[in-house]
C-alpha positions in Angstrom: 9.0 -15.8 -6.6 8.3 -19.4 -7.1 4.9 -18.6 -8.3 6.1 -16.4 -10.9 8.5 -19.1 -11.6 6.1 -21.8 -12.2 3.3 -19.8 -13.9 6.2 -18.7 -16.4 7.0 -22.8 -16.5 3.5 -23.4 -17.5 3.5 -20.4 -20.1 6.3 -22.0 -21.5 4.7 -25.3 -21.9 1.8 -24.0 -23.5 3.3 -21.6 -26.0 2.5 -23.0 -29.5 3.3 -21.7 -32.9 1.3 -18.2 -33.9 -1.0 -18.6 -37.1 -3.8 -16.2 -37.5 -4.1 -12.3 -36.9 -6.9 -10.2 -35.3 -7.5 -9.8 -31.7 -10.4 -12.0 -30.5 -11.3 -13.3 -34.1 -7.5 -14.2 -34.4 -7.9 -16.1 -30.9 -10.9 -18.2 -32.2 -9.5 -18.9 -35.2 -6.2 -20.2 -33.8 -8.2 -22.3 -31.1 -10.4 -23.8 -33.6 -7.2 -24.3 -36.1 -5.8 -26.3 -33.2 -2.5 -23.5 -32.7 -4.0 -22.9 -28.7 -4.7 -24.6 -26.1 -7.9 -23.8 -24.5 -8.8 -21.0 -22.1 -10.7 -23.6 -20.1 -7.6 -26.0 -20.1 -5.0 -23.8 -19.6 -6.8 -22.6 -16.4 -7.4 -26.1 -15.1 -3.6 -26.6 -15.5 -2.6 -23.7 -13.6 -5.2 -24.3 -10.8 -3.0 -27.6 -10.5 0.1 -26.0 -10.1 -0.6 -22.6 -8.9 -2.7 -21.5 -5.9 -4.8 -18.4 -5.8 -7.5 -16.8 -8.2 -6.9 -15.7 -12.0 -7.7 -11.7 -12.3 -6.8 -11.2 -15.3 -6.2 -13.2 -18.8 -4.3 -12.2 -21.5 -3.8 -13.7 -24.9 0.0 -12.4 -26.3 1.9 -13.5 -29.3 5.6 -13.1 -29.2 8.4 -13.6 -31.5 5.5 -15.4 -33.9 4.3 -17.7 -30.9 1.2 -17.1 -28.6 2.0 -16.8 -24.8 -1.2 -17.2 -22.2 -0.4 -14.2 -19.5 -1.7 -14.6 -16.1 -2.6 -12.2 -13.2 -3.1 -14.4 -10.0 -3.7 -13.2 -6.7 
């Protein structure tokens, strides 16, 4: 429970605006527009805070805002 918790805290911290559409080539585009954090950042962060190792990655937008979703084991 408190690692749910904290991975949805650091979520939350790194949700930023949407901007761009498209799978992947909206992912880049975002990244290199400055909307997203980092894939390589946002897993440094959560290797602070949360022990255990990253399965699975997802890239979601929500309500017009992108959301990093982690699966960690």
């Amino acid at each position: 429970m408190i690692r749910r918790c904290l991975l949805v805290l650091v979520l939350l911290l790194v949700a930023v605006p949407a901007g761009a559409d498209g799978g992947h080539d909206r992912a880049l585009a975002a990244r290199r527009a400055g909307d997203i954090v980092a894939l390589d950042r946002i897993l440094a962060t959560v290797a602070e805070v949360v022990p255990g190792t990253v399965l699975e990655v997802e890239l979601e937008e929500r309500k017009g805002r992108y959301i990093y979703e982690l699966e960690i084991l």
